[in-house]
C-alpha positions in Angstrom: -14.2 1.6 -30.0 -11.9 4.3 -31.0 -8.1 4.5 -31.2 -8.1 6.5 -28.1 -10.1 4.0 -26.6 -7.7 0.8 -27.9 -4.8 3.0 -26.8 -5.8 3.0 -23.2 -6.4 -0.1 -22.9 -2.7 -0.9 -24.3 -1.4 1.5 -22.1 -3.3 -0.1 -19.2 -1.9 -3.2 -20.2 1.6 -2.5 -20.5 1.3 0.2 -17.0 0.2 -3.3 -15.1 3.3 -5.2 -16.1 5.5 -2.5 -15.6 6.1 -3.5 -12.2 6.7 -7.5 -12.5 9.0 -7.2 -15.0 12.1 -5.1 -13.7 13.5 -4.6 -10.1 14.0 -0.7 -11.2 11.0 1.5 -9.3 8.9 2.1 -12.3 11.3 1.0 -14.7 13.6 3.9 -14.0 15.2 4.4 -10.6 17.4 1.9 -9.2 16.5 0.0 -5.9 19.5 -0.9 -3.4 18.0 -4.4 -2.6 18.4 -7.2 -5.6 14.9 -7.9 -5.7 11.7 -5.8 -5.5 9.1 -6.3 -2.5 5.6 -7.1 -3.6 4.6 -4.4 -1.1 7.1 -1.8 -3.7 5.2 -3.8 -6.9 1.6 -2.7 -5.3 2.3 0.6 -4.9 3.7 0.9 -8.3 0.7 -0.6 -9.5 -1.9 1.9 -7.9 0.5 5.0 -9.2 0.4 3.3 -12.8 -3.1 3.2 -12.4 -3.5 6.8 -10.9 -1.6 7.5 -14.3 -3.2 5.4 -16.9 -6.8 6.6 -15.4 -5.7 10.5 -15.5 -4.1 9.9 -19.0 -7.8 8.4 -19.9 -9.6 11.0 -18.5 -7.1 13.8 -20.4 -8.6 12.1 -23.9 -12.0 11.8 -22.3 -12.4 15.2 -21.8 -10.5 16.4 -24.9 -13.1 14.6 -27.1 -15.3 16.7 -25.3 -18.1 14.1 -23.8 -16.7 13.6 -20.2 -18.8 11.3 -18.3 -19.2 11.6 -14.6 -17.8 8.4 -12.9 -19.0 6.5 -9.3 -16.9 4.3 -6.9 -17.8 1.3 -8.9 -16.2 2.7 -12.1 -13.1 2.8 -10.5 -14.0 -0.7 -8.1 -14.2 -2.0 -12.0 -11.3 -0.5 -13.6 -9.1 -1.3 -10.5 -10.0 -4.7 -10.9 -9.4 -5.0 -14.6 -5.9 -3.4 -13.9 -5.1 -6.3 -11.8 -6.6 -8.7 -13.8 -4.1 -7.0 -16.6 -1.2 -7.8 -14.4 -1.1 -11.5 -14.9 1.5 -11.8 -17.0 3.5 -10.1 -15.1 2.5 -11.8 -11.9 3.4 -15.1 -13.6 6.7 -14.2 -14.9 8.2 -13.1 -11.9 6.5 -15.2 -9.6 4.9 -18.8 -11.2 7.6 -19.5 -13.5 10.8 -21.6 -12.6 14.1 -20.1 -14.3 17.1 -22.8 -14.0 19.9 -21.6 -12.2 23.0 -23.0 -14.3 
């Protein structure tokens, strides 16, 4: 695999934490509730997505062998995104903080 390769799959990993690990809208913009909604978390996760797959296909087709891509490409790559996002998940929902 190449670095371009290795680097989206970084990219994907750190784009699927992104939204578990701050209450800021993708990291940035300050929410007026204290805590984010998993509804706000799932639709930062398809954007980061959207992103990471349009970054992806930028190198793709700058190495100059762009592949033509069906549902189940993205069904697959969608799912590894997810799948990406456990960390995430489990830090901001699985694990008990004390509160003292």
């Amino acid at each position: 695999m190449s670095a371009a390769g290795w680097f989206i799959v970084l990219l994907a990993l750190a784009g699927a934490n992104l939204p578990f690990l701050n209450q800021r809208l993708f990291g940035v913009v300050p929410l007026r509730a204290p805590k984010k909604s998993a509804w706000i978390r799932i639709a930062e996760m398809i954007v980061l997505y959207c992103v990471v797959g349009a970054f992806g296909f930028l190198l793709e087709a700058r190495a100059g062998n762009r592949f033509d891509q069906g549902w189940q490409f993205y069904a697959i790559t969608f799912s590894l995104f997810v799948v990406f996002a456990f960390p995430g998940f489990t830090w901001q929902y699985l694990v008990k903080r004390r509160t003292a």
